[in-house]
C-alpha positions in Angstrom: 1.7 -16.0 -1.7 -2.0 -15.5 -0.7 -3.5 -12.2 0.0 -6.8 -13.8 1.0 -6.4 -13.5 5.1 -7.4 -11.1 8.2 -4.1 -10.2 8.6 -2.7 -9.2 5.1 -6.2 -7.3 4.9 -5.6 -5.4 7.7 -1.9 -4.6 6.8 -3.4 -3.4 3.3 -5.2 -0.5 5.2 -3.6 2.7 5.1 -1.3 1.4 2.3 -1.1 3.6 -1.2 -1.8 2.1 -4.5 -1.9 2.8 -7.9 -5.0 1.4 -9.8 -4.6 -0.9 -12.5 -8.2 0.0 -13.5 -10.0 2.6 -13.7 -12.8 2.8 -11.0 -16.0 2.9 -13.3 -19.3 2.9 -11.1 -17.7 2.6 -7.9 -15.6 -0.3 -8.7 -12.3 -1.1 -10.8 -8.6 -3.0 -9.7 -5.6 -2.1 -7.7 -2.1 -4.2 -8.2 -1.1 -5.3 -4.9 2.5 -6.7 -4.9 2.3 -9.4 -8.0 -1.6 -9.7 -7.9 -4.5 -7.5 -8.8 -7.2 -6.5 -6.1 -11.3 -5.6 -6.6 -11.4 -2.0 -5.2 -14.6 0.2 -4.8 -14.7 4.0 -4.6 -15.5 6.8 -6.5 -14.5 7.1 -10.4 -10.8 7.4 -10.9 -8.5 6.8 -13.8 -6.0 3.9 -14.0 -2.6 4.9 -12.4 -4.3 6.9 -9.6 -2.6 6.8 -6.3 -5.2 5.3 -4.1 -5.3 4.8 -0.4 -7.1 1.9 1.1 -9.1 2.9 4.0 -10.7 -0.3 4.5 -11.1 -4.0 3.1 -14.8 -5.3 2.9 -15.4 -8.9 1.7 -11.9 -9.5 -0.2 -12.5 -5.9 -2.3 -10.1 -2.7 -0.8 -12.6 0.7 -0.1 -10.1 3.3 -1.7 -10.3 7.0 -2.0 -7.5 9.2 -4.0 -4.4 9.7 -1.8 -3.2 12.9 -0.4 -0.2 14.8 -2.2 
């Protein structure tokens, strides 16, 4: 299954994540069903909960999620 159109990208936003990653200089990975994403953001361990609040160029804009 490919992850790679407009309308999976859109359905990603809004969606919570955990990062696979760690977000290192505003960029690290987030596992999206049985693939692994580009995400940018500020600096966060792996296994954050991230939301996506947008998707730019294939990579997910993330920021921590709410509790």
């Amino acid at each position: 299954m490919s992850y790679n159109n407009a309308g999976i990208d859109d359905e990603l936003i809004g969606s919570v994540l955990i990062l696979s990653e760690d977000i290192s200089n505003g960029s690290g990975r987030a596992k999206v069903a049985d693939s692994s994403w580009r995400c940018s953001g500020p600096d966060l361990a792996a296994g954050t909960p991230v939301e996506v609040i947008d998707v730019k160029s294939g990579t997910l804009i993330v920021k921590p999620a709410e509790h």
